[in-house]
C-alpha positions as CSV (number, residue, x, y, z in Angstrom):
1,X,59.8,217.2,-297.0
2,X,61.7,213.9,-297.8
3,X,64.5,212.4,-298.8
4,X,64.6,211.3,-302.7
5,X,64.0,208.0,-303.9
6,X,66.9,205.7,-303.3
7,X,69.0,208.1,-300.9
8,X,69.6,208.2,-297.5
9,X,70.5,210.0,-294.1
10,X,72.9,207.7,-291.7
11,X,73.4,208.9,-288.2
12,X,73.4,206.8,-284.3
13,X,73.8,203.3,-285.0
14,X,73.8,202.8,-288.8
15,X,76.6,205.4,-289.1
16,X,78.6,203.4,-286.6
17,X,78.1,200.2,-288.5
18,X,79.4,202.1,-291.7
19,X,82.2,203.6,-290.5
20,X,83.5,200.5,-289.1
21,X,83.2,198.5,-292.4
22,X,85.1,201.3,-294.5
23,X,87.8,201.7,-291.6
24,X,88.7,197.5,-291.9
25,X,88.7,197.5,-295.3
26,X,90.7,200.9,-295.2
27,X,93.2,199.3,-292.9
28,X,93.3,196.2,-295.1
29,X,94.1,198.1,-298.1
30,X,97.2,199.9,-296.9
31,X,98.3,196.6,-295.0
32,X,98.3,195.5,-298.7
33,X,100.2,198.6,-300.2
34,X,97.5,200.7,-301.7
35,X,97.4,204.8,-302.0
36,X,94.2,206.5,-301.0
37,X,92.8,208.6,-304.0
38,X,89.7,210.7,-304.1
39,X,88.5,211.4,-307.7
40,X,86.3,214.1,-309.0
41,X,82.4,213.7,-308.6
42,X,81.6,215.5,-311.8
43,X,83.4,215.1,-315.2
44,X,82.6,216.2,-318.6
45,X,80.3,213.9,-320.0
46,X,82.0,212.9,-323.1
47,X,84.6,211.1,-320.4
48,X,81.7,209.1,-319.1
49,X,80.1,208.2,-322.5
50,X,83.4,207.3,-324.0
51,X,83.7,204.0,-325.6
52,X,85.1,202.0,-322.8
53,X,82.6,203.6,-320.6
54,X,80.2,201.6,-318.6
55,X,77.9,200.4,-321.2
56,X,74.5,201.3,-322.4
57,X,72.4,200.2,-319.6
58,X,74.9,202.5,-317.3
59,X,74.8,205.3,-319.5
60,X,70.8,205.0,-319.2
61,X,71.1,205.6,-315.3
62,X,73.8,208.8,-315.5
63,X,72.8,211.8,-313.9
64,X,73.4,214.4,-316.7
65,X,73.7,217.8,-316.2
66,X,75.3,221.7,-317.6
67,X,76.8,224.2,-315.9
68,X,76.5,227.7,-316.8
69,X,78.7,228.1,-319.3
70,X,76.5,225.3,-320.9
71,X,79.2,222.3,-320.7
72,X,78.1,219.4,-320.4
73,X,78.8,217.5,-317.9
74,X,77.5,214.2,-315.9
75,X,77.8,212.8,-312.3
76,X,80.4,209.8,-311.7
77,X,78.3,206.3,-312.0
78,X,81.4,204.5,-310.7
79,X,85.0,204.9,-310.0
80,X,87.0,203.0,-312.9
81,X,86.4,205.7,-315.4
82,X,87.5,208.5,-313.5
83,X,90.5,206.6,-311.7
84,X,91.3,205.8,-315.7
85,X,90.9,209.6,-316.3
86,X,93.7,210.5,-313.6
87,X,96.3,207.9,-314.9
88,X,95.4,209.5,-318.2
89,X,96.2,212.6,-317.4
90,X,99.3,212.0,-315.2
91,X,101.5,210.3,-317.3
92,X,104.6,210.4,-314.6
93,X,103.1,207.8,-312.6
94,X,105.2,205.1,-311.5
95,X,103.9,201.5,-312.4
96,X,102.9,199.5,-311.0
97,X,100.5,201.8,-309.0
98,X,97.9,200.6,-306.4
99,X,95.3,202.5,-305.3
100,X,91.9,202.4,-303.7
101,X,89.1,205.3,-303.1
102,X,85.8,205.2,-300.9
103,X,83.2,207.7,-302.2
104,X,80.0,207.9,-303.8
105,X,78.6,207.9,-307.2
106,X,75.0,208.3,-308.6
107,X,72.8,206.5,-311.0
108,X,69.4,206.7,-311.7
109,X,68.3,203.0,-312.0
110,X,65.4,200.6,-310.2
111,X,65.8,201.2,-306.4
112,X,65.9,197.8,-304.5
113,X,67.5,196.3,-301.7
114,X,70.7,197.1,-301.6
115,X,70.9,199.2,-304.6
116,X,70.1,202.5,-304.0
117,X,70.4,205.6,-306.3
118,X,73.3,207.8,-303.9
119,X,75.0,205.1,-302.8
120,X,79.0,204.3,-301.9
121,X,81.6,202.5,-304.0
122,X,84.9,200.9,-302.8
123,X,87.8,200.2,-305.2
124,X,90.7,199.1,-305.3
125,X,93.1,199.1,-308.7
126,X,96.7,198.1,-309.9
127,X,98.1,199.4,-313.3
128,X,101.0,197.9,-315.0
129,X,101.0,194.1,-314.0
130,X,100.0,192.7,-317.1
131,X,100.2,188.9,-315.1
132,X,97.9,186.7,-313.2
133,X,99.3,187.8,-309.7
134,X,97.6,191.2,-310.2
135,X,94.5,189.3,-309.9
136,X,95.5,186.7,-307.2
137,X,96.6,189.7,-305.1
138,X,92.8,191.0,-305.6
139,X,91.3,187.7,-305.2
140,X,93.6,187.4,-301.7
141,X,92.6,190.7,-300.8
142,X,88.5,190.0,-301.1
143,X,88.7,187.0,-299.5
144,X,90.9,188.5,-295.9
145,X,88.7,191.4,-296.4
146,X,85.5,189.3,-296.2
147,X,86.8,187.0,-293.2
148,X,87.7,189.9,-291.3
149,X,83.5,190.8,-291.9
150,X,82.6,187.7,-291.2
151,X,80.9,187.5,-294.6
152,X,81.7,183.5,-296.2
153,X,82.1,184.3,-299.7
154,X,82.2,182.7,-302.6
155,X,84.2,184.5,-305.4
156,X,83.1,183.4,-309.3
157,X,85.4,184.0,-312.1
158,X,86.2,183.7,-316.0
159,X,87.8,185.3,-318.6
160,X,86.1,187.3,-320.8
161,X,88.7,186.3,-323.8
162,X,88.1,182.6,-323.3
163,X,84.8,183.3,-323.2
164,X,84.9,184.8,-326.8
165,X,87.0,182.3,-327.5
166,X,83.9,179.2,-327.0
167,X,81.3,181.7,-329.0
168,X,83.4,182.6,-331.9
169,X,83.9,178.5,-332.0
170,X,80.4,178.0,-332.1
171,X,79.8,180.4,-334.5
172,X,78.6,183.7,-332.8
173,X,80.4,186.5,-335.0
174,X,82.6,189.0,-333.4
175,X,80.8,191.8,-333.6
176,X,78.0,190.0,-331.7
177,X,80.1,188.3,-328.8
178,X,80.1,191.3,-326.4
179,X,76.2,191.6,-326.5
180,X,75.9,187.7,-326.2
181,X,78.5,187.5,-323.1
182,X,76.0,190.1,-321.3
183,X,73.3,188.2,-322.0
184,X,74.7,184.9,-321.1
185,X,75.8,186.7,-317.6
186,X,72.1,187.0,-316.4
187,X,71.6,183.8,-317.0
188,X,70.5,182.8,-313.4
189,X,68.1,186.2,-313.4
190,X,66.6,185.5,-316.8
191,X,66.8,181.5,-317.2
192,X,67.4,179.5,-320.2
193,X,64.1,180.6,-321.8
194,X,65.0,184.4,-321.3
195,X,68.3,183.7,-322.8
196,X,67.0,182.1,-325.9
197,X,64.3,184.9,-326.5
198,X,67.3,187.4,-326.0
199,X,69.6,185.8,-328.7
200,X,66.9,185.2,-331.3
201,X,66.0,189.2,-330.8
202,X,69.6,189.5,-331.5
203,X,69.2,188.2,-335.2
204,X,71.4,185.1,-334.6
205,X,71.2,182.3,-337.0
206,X,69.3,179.4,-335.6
207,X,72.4,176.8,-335.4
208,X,74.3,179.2,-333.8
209,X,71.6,179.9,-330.8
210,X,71.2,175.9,-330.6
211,X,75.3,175.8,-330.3
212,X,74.7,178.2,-327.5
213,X,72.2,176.8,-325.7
214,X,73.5,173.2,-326.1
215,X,77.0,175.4,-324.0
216,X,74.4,176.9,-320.9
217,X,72.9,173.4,-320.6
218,X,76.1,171.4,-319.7
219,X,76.1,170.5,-316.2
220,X,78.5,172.8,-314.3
221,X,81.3,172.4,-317.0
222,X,85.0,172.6,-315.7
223,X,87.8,174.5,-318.0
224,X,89.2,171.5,-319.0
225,X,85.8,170.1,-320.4
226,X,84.9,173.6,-322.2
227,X,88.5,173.5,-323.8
228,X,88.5,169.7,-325.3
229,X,84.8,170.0,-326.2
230,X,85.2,173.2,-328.4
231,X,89.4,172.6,-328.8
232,X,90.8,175.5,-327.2
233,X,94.0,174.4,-325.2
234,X,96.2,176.5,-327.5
235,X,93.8,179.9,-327.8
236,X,95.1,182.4,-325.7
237,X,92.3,183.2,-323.3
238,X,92.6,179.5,-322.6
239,X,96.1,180.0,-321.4
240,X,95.1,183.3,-319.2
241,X,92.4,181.0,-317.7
242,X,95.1,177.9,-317.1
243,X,97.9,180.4,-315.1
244,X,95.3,181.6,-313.2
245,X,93.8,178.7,-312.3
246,X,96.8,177.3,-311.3
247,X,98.0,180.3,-309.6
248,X,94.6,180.0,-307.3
249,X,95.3,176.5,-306.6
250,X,99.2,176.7,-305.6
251,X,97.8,179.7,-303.1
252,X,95.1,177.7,-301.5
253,X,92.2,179.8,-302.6
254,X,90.5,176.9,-305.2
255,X,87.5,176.7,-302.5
256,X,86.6,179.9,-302.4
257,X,87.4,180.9,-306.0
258,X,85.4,179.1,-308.5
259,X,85.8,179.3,-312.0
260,X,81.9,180.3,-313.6
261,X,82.1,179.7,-317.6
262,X,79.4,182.1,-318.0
263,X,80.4,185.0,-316.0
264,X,81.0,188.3,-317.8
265,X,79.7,190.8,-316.0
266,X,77.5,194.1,-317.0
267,X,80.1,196.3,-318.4
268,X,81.7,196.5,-321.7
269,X,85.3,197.3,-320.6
270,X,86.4,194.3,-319.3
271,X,89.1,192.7,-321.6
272,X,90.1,189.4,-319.8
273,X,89.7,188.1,-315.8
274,X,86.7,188.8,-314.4
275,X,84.9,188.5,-310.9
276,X,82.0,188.5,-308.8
277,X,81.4,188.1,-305.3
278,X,78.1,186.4,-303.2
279,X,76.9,185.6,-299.8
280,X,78.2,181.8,-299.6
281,X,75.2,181.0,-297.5
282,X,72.8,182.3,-300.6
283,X,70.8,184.6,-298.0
284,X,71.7,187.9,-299.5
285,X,70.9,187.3,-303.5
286,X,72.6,190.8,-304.6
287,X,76.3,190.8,-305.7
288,X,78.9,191.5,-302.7
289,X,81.7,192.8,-305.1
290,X,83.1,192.3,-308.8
291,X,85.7,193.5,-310.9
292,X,87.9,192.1,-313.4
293,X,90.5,193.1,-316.0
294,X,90.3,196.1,-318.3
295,X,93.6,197.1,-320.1
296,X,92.3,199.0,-322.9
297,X,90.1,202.1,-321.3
298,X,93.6,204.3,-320.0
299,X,94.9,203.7,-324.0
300,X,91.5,205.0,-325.6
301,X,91.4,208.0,-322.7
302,X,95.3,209.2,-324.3
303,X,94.2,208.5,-327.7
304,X,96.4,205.8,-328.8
305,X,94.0,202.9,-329.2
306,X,97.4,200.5,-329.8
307,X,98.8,200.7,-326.1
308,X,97.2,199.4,-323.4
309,X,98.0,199.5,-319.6
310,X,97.7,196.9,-318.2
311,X,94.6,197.2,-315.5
312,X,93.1,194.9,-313.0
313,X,90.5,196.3,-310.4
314,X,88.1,195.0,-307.5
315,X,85.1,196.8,-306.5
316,X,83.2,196.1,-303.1
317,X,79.6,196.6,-303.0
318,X,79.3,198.4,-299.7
319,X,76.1,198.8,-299.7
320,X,75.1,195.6,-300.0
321,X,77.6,194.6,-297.0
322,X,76.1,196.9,-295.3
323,X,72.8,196.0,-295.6
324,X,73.9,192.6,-295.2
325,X,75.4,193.2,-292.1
326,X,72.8,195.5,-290.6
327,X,70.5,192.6,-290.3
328,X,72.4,190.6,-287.4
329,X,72.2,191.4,-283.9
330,X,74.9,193.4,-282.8
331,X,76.0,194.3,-278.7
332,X,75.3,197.3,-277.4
333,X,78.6,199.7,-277.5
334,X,79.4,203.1,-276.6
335,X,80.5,205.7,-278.4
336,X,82.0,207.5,-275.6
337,X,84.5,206.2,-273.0
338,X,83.8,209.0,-270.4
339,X,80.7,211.2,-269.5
340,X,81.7,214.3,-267.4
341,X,78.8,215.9,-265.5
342,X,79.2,218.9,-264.0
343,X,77.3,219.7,-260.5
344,X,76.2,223.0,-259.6
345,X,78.8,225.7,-260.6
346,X,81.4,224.1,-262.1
347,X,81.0,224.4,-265.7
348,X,84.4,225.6,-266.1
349,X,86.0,222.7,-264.5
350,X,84.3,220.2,-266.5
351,X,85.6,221.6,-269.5
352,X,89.0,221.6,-268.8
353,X,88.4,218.1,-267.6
354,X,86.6,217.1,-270.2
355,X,89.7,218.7,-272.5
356,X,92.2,216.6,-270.8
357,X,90.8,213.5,-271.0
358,X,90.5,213.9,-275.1
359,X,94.4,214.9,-274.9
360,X,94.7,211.7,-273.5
361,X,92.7,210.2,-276.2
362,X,89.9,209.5,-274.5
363,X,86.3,209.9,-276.4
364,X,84.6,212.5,-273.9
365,X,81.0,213.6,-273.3
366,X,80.2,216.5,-271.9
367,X,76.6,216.5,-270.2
368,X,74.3,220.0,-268.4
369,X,74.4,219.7,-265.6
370,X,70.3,221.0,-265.4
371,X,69.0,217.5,-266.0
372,X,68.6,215.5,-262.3
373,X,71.8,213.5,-261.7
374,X,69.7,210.2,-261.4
375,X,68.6,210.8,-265.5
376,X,72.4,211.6,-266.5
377,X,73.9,208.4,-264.5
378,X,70.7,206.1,-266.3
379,X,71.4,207.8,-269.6
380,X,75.0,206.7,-269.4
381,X,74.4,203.1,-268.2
382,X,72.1,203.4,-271.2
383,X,74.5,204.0,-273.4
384,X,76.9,201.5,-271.7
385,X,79.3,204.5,-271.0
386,X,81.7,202.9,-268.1
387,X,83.0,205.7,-266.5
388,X,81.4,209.2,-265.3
389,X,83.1,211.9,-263.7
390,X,81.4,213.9,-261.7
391,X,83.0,217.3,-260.3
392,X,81.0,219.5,-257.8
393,X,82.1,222.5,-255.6
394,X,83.4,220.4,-252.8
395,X,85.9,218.4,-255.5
396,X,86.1,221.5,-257.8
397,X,88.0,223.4,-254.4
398,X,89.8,220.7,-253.5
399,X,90.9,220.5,-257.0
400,X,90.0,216.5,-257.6
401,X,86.9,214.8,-259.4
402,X,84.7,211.9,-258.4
403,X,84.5,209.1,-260.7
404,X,82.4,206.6,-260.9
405,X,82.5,203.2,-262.6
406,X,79.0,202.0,-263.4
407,X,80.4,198.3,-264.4
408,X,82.1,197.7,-260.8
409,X,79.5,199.9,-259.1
410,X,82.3,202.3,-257.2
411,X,83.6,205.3,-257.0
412,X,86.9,207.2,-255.9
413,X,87.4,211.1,-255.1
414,X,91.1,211.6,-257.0
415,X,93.0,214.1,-258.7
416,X,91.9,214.2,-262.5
417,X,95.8,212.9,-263.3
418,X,94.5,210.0,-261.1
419,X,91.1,209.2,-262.6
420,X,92.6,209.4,-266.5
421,X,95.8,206.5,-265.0
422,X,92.7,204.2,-264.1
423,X,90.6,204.4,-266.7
424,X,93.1,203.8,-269.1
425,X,95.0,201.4,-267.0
């Protein structure tokens, strides 16, 4: 028996360090004014192979499946396209609207570090800001989220229509753009040789691949270069790009946010601002988060393809921080504040002890008292636990407990009241 490719079990340690990720960014989240959501797990399949889905290669990786009245019906691969769905369907939602869900999706791609095929997603959306601040919000949000993980980031952006903007100047026809942007995103993966052998398979004419290659090969080129080399000031992706820019700069983010000309990202649905998210220090190769802007998939989900709502999401690769995080040394805690052993017959007693100390909010474990005490006190120094109470017949008649605390090395017969005023005191 075993667990299938790509998934995994988290209990002890690794559960700990989980839970303690998704509660920050949790608390970050509402400090910032979003709604929790939980979406469905499985949809019908024509939702997740709609045209603003998540692209060929992510349609290749859905889990697809029917039930028994033979609908068919697929596993969620992310949580844009259902989050989409539920605006769609609940029209009397008040905009703007800010939300974020934790909760996993499936695919059935290459299993590698950090990408598994069970694995969690964090998101966090806003519908109905069509301007820039949606995204600096975002792009504030990543960064305080990643400080408070002690991750240094750097965050990469574009804009998707600018982008379009530089190939249609260099003669890349529209209907081609999309497929060239994805290409021209795995640049660094594939190198300028891959790229070239991918635009020639994409039936290109030779001037235009040179144009496009002669654009990967500038040195690190700013937006102010790409707009006077190829004349874009007045295009409107330009402008997007310009706002922004400026917005990052006037907020103090411009060393952590850099703008990447190149950047599109691996789904089809983004319509303008887009972002991803590494390890500053390189270590940790995989991507840390991403999003971007994608007005149009709510409009195509209604069926009216001429209004879009205005959409701007950020999605935090949890697994990946995990991972990431999972490889420094971390100090010993405990889960428990309290152990409460019981000695000979007093069973009952511990209980109720036990019972009033997690009234008080006190994280309680509750031992046998079969093992030798000797084991149980080394077990709880073990597990760094600072306080034991101990209750035999002698304090169980006199109605009192003894507690120990295995930091200071002393211990006190008291009332339980007693015990429960200096361990939280």
């Amino acid at each position: 028996m075993q667990n299938i490719k790509g998934t995994y079990d988290y209990f002890g340690k690794e559960q700990a360090l989980r839970k303690n990720i998704q509660k920050t960014l949790q608390d970050l989240f509402e400090l910032y004014d979003f709604e929790s959501m939980d979406t469905t797990l499985l949809n019908e399949l024509e939702l997740l192979t709609s045209k603003y889905a998540g692209g060929d290669e992510i349609l290749k990786e859905m889990y697809q499946l029917s039930d028994q009245g033979n609908r068919k019906l697929g596993l969620r691969y992310d949580l844009t396209i259902p989050f989409a769905k539920v605006i769609a369907l609940n029209p009397g939602i008040e905009f703007p609207f800010k939300r974020y869900e934790i909760g996993k999706v499936f695919r059935d791609g290459p299993v590698k570090r950090g990408r598994l095929r069970e694995f969690l997603q964090c998101d966090v959306d806003v519908v109905g800001i069509s301007g820039p601040e949606a995204e600096a919000e975002l792009m504030q949000l990543a960064t305080e989220a990643f400080r408070k993980l002690d991750i240094p980031i750097i965050l990469k952006w574009n804009n998707r229509r600018f982008l379009g903007e530089i190939l249609a100047s260099i003669g890349v026809p529209a209907e081609a753009q999309l497929s060239v942007m994805l290409t021209l995103d795995k640049l660094e993966k594939i190198n300028i040789n891959g790229v070239e052998n991918e635009l020639i398979g994409k039936g290109l004419e030779s001037a235009t691949i040179a144009a496009i290659l002669a654009l990967i090969e500038m040195d690190n080129p700013n937006f102010e270069q790409l707009c006077d080399k190829y004349n874009l000031t007045t295009q409107p992706g330009a402008s997007e790009v310009l706002v922004l820019q400026n917005l990052i700069h006037n907020i103090g983010l411009q060393d952590t946010c850099r703008f990447d000309p190149f950047l599109s990202r691996g789904l089809s649905f983004y319509t303008g601002t887009v972002y991803e998210i590494f390890d500053a220090s390189g270590s940790f190769p995989s991507s840390l988060g991403g999003g971007g802007r994608y007005d149009a998939i709510i409009g195509q989900l209604v069926g009216r393809e001429d209004i879009e709502y205005p959409t701007v999401g950020l999605s935090f690769g949890m697994e990946s921080i995990m991972t990431l995080l999972a490889e420094r040394p971390t100090q010993e805690n405990s889960a428990a504040n309290v152990m409460v052993i019981p000695i000979g017959e007093t069973l009952p007693q511990a209980l109720i002890a036990a019972a009033e100390l997690r009234a008080c909010s006190i994280r309680t474990t509750l031992v046998s008292g079969k093992r030798k005490l000797k084991k149980q006190l080394a077990t709880a120094s073990s597990k760094n636990i600072r306080y034991v109470i101990l209750i035999g017949e002698s304090e169980a008649s006199d109605d009192k407990v003894r507690l120990k605390d295995m930091a200071e090395q002393t211990e006190v017969i008291v009332p339980l009241d007693e015990a429960i005023y200096l361990i939280t005191g």
